[in-house]
N, C-alpha and C positions, 0 to 999 in steps of 0.2 A: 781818435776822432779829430781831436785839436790840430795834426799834422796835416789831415786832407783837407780843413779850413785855410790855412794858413796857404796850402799848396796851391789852392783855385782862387783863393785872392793874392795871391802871388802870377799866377796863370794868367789871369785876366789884367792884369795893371800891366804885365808883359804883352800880352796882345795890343793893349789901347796904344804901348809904344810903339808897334810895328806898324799899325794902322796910322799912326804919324810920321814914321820915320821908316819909310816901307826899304832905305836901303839899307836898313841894320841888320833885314833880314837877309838881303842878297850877302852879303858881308857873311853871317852867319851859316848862309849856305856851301858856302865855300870854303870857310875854314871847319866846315863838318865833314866836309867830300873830303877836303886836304889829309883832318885828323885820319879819316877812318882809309885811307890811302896809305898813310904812317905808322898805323898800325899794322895794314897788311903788310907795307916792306919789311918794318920787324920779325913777322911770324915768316916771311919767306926769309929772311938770310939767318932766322935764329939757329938753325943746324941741329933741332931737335935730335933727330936721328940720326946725328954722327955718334952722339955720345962723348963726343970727347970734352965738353964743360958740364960739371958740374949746376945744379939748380940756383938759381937766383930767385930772390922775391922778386914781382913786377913793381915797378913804380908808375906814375902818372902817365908819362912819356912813353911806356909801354903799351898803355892803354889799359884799363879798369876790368879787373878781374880775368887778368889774363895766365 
């Protein structure tokens, strides 16, 4: 319970900043489109289906739970 407290007054003190600083969102929009662009080139040249590397963990730069 303490986490979805914490999460919405976290939420809310994050909006009152975009409502002031409405270009942090533009900013944020673009480097969300860029990431999830950088994730799809990874999953296209990853070569799943060739077979010929072995598994890796993902890290951050792969993208999150991938």
């Amino acid at each position: 319970m303490a986490t979805w407290v914490v999460t919405i007054v976290i939420g809310f003190g994050f909006l009152t900043a975009l409502d002031q600083f409405p270009q942090i969102f533009e900013i944020l929009k673009v480097a969300g489109s860029l990431y999830v662009f950088w994730i799809a080139w990874k999953l296209f040249k990853a070569g799943a289906l060739e077979g010929n590397e072995a598994a890796k963990p993902a890290t951050f730069v792969d993208g999150p739970f991938c």
